[in-house]
Short mmCIF file of the C-alpha atoms (twelve columns), coordinates in Angstrom:
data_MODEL
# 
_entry.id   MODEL 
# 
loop_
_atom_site.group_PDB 
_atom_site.id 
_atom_site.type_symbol 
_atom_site.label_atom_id 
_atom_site.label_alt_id 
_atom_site.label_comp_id 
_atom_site.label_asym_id 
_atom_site.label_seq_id 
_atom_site.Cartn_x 
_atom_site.Cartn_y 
_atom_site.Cartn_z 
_atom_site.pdbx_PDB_model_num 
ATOM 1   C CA . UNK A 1   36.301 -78.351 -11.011 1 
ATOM 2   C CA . UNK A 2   37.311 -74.955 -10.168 1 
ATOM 3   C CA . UNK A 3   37.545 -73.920 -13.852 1 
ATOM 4   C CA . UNK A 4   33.839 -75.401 -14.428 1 
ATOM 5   C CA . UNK A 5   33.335 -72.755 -10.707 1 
ATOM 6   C CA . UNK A 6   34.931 -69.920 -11.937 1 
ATOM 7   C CA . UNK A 7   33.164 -70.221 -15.440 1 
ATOM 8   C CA . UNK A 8   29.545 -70.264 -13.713 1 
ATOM 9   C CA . UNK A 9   30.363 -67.223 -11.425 1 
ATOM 10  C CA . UNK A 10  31.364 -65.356 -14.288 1 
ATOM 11  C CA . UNK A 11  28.235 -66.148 -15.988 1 
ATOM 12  C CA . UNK A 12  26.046 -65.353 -13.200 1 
ATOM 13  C CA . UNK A 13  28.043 -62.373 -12.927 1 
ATOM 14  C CA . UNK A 14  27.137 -61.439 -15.923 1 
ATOM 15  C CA . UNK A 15  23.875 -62.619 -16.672 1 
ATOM 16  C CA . UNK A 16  22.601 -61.758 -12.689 1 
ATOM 17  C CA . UNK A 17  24.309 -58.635 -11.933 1 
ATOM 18  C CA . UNK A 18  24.520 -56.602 -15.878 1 
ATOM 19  C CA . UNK A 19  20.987 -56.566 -16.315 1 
ATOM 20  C CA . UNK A 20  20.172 -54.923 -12.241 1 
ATOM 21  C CA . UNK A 21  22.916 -52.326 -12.515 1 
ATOM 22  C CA . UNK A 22  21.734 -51.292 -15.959 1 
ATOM 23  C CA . UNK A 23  17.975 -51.405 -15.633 1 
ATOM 24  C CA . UNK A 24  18.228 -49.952 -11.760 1 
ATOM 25  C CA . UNK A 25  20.423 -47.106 -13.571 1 
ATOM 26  C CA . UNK A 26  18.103 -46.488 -16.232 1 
ATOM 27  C CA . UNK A 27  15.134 -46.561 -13.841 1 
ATOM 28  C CA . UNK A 28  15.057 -42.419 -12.301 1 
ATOM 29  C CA . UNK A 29  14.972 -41.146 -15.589 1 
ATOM 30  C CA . UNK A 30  12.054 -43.599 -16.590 1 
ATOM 31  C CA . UNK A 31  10.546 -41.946 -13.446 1 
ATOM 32  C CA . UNK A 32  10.814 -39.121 -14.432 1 
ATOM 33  C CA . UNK A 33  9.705  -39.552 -17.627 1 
ATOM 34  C CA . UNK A 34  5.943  -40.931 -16.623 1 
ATOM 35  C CA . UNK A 35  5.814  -37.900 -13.738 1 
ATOM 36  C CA . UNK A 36  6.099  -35.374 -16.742 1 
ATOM 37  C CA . UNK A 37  3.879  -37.495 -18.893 1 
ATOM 38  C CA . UNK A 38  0.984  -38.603 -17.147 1 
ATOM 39  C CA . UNK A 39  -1.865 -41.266 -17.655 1 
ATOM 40  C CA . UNK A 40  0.623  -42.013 -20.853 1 
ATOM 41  C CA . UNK A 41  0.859  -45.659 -21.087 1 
ATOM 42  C CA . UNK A 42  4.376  -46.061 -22.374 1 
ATOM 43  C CA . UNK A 43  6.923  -44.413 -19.483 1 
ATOM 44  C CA . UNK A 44  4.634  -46.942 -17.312 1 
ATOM 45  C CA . UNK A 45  5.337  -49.587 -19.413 1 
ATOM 46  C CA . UNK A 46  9.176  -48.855 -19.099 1 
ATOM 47  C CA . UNK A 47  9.080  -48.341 -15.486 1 
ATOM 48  C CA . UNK A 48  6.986  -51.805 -14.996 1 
ATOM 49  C CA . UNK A 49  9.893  -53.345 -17.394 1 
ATOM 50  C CA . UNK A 50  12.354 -51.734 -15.363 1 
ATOM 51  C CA . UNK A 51  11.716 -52.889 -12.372 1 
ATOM 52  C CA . UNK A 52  10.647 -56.721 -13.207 1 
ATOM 53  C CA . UNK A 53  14.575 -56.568 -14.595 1 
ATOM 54  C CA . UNK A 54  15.799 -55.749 -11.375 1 
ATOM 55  C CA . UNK A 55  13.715 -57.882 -9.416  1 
ATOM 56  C CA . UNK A 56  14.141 -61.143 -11.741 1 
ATOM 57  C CA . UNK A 57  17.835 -60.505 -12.346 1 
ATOM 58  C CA . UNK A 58  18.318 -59.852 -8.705  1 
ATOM 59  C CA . UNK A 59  17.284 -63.391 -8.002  1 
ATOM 60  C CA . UNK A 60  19.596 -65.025 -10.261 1 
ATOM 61  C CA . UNK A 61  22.304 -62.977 -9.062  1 
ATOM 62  C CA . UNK A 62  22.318 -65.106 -5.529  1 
ATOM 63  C CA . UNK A 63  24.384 -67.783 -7.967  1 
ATOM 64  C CA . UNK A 64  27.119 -65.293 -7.951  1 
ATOM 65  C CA . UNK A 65  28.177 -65.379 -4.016  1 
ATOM 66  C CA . UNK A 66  27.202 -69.304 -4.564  1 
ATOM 67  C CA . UNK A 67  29.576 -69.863 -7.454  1 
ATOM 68  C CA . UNK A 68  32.266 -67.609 -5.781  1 
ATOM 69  C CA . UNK A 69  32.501 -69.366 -2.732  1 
ATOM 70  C CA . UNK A 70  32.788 -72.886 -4.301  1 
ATOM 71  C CA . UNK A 71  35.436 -70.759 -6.344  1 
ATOM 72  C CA . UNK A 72  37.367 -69.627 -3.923  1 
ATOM 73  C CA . UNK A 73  37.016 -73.318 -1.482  1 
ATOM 74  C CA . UNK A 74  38.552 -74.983 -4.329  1 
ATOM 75  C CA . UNK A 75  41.354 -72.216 -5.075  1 
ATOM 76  C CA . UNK A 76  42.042 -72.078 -1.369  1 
ATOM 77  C CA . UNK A 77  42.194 -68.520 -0.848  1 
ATOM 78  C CA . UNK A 78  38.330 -68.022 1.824   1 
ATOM 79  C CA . UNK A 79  41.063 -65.982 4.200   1 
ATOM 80  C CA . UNK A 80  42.275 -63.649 1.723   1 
ATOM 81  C CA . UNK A 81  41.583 -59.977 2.672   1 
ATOM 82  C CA . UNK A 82  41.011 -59.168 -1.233  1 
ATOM 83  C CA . UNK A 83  37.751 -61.972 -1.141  1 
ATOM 84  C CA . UNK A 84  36.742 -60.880 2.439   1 
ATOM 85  C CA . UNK A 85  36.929 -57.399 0.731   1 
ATOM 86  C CA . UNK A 86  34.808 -58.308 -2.029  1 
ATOM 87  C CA . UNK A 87  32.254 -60.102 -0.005  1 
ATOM 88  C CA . UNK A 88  31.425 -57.328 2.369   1 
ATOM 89  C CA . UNK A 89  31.336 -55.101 -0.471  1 
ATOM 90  C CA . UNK A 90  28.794 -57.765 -2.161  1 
ATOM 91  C CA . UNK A 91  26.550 -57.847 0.919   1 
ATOM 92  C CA . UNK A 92  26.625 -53.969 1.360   1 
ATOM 93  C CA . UNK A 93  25.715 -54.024 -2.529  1 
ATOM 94  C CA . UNK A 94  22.782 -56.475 -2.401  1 
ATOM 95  C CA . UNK A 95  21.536 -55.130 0.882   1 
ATOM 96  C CA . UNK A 96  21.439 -51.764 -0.946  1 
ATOM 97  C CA . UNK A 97  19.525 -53.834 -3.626  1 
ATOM 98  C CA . UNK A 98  17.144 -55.442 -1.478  1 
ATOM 99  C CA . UNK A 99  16.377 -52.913 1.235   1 
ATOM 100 C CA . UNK A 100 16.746 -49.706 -0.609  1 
ATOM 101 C CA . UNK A 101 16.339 -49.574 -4.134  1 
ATOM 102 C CA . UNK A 102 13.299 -52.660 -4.943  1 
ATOM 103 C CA . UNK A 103 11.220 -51.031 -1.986  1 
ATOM 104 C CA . UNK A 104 12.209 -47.639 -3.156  1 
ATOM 105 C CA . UNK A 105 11.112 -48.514 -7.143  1 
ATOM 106 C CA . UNK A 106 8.146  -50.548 -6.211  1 
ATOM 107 C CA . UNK A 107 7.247  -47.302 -3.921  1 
ATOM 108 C CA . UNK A 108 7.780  -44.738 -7.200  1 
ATOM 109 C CA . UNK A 109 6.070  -47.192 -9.442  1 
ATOM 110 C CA . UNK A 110 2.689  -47.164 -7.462  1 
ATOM 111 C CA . UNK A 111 3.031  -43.185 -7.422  1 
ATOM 112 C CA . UNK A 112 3.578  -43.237 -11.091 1 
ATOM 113 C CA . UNK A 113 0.534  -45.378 -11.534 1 
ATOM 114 C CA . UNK A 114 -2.023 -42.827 -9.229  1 
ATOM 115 C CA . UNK A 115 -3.248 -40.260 -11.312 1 
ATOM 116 C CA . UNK A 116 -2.039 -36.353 -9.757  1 
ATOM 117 C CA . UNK A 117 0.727  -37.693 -7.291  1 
ATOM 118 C CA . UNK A 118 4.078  -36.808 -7.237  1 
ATOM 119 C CA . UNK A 119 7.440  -38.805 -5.949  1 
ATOM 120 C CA . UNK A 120 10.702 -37.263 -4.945  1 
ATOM 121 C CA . UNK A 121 12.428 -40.773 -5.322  1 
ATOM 122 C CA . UNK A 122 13.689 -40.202 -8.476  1 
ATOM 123 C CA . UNK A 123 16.554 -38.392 -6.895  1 
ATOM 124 C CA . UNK A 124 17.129 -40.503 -4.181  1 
ATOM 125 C CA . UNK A 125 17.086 -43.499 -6.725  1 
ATOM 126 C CA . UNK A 126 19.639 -41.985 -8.637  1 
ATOM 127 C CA . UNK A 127 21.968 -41.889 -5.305  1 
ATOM 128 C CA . UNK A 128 21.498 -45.529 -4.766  1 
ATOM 129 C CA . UNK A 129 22.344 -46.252 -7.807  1 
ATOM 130 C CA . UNK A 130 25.324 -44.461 -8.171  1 
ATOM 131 C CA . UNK A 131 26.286 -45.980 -4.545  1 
ATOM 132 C CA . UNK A 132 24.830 -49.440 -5.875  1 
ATOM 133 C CA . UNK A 133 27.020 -49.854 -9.117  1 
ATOM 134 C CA . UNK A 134 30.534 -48.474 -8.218  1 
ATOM 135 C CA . UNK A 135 30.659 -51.252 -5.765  1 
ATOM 136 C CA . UNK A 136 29.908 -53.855 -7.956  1 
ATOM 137 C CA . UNK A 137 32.552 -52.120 -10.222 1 
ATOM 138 C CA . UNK A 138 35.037 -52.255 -7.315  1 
ATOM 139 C CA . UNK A 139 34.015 -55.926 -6.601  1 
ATOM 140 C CA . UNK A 140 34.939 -56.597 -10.397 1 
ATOM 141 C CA . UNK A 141 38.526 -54.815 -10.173 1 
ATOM 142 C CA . UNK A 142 39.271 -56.635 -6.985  1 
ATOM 143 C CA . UNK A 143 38.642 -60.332 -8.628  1 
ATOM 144 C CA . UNK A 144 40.668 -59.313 -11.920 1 
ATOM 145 C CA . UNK A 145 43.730 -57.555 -9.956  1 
ATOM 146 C CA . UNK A 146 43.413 -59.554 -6.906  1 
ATOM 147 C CA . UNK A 147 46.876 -58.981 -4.618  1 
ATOM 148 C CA . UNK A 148 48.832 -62.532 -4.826  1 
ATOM 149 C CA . UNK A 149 47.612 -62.884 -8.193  1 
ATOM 150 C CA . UNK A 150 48.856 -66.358 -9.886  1 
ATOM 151 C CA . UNK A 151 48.068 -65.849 -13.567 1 
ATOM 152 C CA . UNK A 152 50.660 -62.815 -14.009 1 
ATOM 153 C CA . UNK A 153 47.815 -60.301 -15.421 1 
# 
């Protein structure tokens, strides 16, 4: 069982949490891109795209703290300080998600869409992304070179 575990939280992993990084990354310069070009139809496209990526892929990425913990119960390791590590740095990741970067895009996407306004989130967009993603990077280097490591990698 905790193969089948391990195998689905590496999947949501991927499949949840590639897609927001990338898309909330890309997402400034898409801003930026329909300030300097505007009533065009395409940079609004890409920011609309943009952001529906982050918010549907944010969604599925609640099956990665799901699949971890049922990971980790069945491995026997909920106390170690490299998981309680990871977690917090999870929850500060998707809080940053969820209370700073969706409001944040869905707040530069509605100034994109009025005709003569301006938005200084770009900026502070590209800030919480660059706080956003190195945390799910350091997330990702503490499950592949967790301390106590059994597997000899």
């Amino acid at each position: 069982m905790t193969k089948l575990f391990l195998s689905l939280h590496v999947l949501a992993v991927i499949v949840g949490i590639g897609p927001v990084t990338v898309a909330a990354s890309m997402f400034p310069k898409a801003v930026r891109r329909a300030h300097s070009d505007p009533g065009g139809r395409e940079p609004l496209t890409t920011l609309r795209m943009l952001h529906r990526i982050c918010r549907v892929y944010a969604a599925v990425g609640i099956a990665v703290p799901v699949f971890g913990f049922a990971t980790a119960s069945s491995l026997g390791v909920l106390g170690s300080g490299w998981l309680i590590a990871s977690i917090l740095l999870t929850t500060a990741a998707a809080a940053i998600l969820a209370l700073l970067i969706l409001p944040a895009q869905d707040a530069a996407l509605a100034a994109a869409q009025a005709p003569g306004s301006s938005s200084r989130s770009p900026g502070r967009l590209a800030v919480l992304t660059g706080i956003f993603n190195p945390l799910w990077a350091t997330v990702t280097v503490l499950m592949i070179i967790r301390p106590g490591s059994t597997t000899g990698v």
